[in-house]
N, C-alpha and C positions, 0 to 999 in steps of 0.2 A: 645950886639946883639939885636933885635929887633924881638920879638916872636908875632905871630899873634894866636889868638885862636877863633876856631868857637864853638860860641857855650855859651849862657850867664845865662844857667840856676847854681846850687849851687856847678857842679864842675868846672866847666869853671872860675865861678865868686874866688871861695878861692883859686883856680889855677893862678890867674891873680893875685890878692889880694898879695899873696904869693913871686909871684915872680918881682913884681912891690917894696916889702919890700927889699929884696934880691938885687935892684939896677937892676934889667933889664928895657927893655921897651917893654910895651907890647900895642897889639891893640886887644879889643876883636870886633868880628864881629856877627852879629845874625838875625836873620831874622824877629821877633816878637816887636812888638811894645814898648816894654819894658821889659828889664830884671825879669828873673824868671825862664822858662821855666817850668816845671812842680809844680811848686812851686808860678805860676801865681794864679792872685786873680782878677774878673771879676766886673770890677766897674760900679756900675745901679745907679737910680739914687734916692733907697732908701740903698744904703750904699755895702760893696763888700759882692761877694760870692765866694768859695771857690771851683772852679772847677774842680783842680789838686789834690797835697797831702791836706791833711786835718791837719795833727798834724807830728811833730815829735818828737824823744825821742833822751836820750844821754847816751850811756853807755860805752864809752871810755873817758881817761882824757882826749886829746886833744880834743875833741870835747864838753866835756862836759866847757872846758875854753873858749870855742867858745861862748857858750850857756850862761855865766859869762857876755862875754864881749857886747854880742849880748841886755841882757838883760839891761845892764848900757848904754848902749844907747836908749832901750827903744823901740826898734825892732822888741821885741821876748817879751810874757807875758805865764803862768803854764797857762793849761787849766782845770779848775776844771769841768769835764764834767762828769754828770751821764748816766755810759756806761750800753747796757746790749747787749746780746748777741741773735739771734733767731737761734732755733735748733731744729728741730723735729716737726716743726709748733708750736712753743711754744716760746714764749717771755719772756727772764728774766732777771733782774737785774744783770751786773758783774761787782762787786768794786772792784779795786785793788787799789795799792799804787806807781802805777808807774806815773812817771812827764812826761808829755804832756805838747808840746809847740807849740804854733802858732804864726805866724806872726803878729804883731801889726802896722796899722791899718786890712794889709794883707799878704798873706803869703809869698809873695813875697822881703818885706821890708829889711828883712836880706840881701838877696842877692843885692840888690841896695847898703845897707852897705857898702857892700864888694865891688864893685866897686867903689867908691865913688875916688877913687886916678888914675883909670884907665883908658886909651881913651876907648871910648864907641860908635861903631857904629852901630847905630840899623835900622830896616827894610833892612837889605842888604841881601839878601838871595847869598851865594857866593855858585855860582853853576859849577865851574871848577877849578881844583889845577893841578899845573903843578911843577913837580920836574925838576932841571938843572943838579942836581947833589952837586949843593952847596945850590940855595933857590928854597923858595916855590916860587910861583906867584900865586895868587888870583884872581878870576875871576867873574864877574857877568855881566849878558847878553854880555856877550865877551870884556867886558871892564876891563882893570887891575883896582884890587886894591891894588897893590904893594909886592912887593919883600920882600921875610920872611929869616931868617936864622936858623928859627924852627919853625914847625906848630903844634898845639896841636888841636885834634879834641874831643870837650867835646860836641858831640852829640848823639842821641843814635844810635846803631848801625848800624839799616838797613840805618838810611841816612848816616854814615859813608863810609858807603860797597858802596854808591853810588858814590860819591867823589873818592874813593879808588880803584873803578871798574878793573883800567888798569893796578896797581901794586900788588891787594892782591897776586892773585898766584904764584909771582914771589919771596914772603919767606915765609916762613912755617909757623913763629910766628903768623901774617897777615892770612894765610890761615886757621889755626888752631880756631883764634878768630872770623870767619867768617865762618866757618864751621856748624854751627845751630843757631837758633835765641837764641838771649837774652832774647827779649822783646815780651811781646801777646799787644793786643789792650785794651782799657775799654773805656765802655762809657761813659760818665757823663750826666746826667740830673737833672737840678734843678727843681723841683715844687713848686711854691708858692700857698699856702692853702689858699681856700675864708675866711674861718675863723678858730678859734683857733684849735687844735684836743684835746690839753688836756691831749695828750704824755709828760712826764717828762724828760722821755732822750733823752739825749743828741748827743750821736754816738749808731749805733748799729752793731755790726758784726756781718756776717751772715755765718753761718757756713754748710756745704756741699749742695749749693743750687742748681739749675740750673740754675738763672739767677743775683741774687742779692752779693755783697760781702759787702757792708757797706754802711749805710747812715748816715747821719749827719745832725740834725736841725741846720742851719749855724744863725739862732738868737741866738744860744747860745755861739756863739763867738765873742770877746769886738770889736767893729770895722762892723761887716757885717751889714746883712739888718734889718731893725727892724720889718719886720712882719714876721710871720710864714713861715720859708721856708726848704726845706728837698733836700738833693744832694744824688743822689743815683749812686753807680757806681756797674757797673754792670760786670760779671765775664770775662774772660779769654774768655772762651770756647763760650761763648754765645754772649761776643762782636766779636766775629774772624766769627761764622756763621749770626751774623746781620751788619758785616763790612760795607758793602754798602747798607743798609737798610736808609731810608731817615729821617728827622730827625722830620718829622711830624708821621712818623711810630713811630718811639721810642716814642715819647708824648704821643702816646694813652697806648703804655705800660705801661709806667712808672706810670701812676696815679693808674691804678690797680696791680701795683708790692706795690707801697708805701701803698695801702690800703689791701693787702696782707698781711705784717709784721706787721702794725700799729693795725690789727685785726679792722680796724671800717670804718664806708663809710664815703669818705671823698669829699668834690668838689674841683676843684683846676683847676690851669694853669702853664701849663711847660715854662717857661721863658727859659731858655738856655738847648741845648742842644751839648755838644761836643763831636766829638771821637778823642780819644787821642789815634792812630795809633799804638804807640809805648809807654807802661806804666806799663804794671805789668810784675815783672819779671819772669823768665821761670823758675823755681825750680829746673832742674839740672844740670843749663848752670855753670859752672866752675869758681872758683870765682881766682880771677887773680892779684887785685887790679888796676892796669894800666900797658897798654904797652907804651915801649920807645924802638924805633929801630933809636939808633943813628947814624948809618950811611947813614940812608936818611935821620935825622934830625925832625922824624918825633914822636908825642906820643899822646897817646888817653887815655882819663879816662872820669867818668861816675859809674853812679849807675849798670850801665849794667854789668861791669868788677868786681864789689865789692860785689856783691850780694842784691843789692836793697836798697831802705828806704834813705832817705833824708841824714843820719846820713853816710853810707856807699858811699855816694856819695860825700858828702864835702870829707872824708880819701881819696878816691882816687884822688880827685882835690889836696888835700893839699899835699899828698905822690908824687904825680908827681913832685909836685913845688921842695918842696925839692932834687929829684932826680936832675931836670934839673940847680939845684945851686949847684950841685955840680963844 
């Protein structure tokens, strides 16, 4: 059968990967210029920066043979990053012994990896699905893109709900996972520093803030830009009430958030700024792994169903695959 999947960030892609191993044929379809999805990495033209996830970790076996295989091709490298943590208006050092992995040259490479054996169609934003009853039919500005005999939707969820509009309420399962959000907003903003600040670390997490949840000097990972530059993503709650705030607005913020934590005046210029609509997960949305309702032929996975994090997103891509070989 000939399975079509929307959707080409890290569950979509080991979902495809997967079931491509297994002797199917799959097409995946996406709407982004190249593979990644939240796991994209923003190419300048003094080297990438890291707008999406920043690091991930591994702490199941299969995932972590992932991480084995990912590194022997040279994909994925340990980030030895000196972490600290800001709490109380107070900045400090937090070492632990946990492995940290990013993508080499960006964090996206893995997931290219993984498609590497799979058709791969990108910029197609497929904006109508029509069931017969036996296939999917794929659609974009009302043009087919062909006839499925299984669709797999590995996008997050509010664009799922949207695709899915005329069928959720029509079964529970469907109405049940659509019944509150998954996913809050965050925004990212990179600042590039006129000159050095003289900070040592690396990532910093920010703990009960109003505005801030982690930044990351993206110099200090092997591949990105080589001057001084700092990603700051900023919370749930604060990107949801600055949702439509414009991106010259965030710029002004952001230089005086980053010289907030960093404790010192700093000059700088915000080079990128993105809102990643759909990105941190909602803390007591139900963790699920992936749905499969095989008598529409239809099934969705995603970090959204597994409970977050990069690592929780390949299990659900890869738990699908396996179901649908059965």
């Amino acid at each position: 059968m000939t399975i079509a999947i929307i959707g080409a960030g890290i569950a979509g892609a080991i979902c495809a990967s997967e079931l491509v191993r297994n002797g199917h044929k799959v097409i995946v379809f996406d709407k982004g210029r190249s593979a990644g999805g939240r796991m994209s990495s923003k190419r300048t033209e003094n080297g990438y920066i890291d707008l999406g996830a920043q690091y991930f970790t591994a702490r199941s076996e299969l995932f972590s043979q992932q991480c084995i295989t990912w590194q022997a091709h040279g994909v994925i490298m340990p980030w030895q990053a000196k972490l600290a943590v800001y709490e109380n208006a107070e900045l400090t050092a937090s070492p632990d012994n946990i492995v940290r992995y990013i993508g080499q040259p960006s964090m996206h490479k893995p997931v290219q990896q993984l498609l590497q054996q799979t058709q791969l169609v990108l910029e197609c934003c497929v904006d109508r699905i029509h069931f017969d009853g036996k296939h999917w039919r794929l659609y974009r500005d009302q043009q087919p893109l062909g006839s499925f005999s299984q669709l797999v939707l590995a996008i997050p969820q509010q664009q799922a709900a949207l695709l899915l509009a005329n069928v959720i309420s029509q079964f529970n399962v469907l109405a049940a996972a659509f019944a509150a959000a998954a996913l809050q907003p965050c925004w990212a903003v990179n600042v590039a520093l006129h000159q050095p600040s003289g900070n040592n670390f690396d990532g910093i997490s920010v703990k009960e803030d109003a505005a801030l949840t982690w930044l990351a000097r993206q110099t200090a990972k092997q591949g990105r830009v080589t001057t001084e530059q700092w990603l700051l993503h900023f919370s749930p709650t604060f990107s949801q009430q600055q949702l439509d705030t414009s991106a010259e607005q965030m710029a002004l913020a952001s230089l005086s958030q980053l010289q907030r934590i960093l404790g010192q005046q700093l000059q700088g210029t915000v080079t990128h700024c993105h809102r990643w609509r759909y990105a941190q997960q909602t803390s007591d949305y139900p963790i699920q792994g992936y749905l499969h309702h095989a008598d529409m032929a239809l099934a969705l996975c995603g970090d959204w169903l597994n409970g977050g994090r990069v690592e929780n997103a390949w299990l659900s891509g890869y738990m699908l695959a396996q179901q649908l070989s059965v």
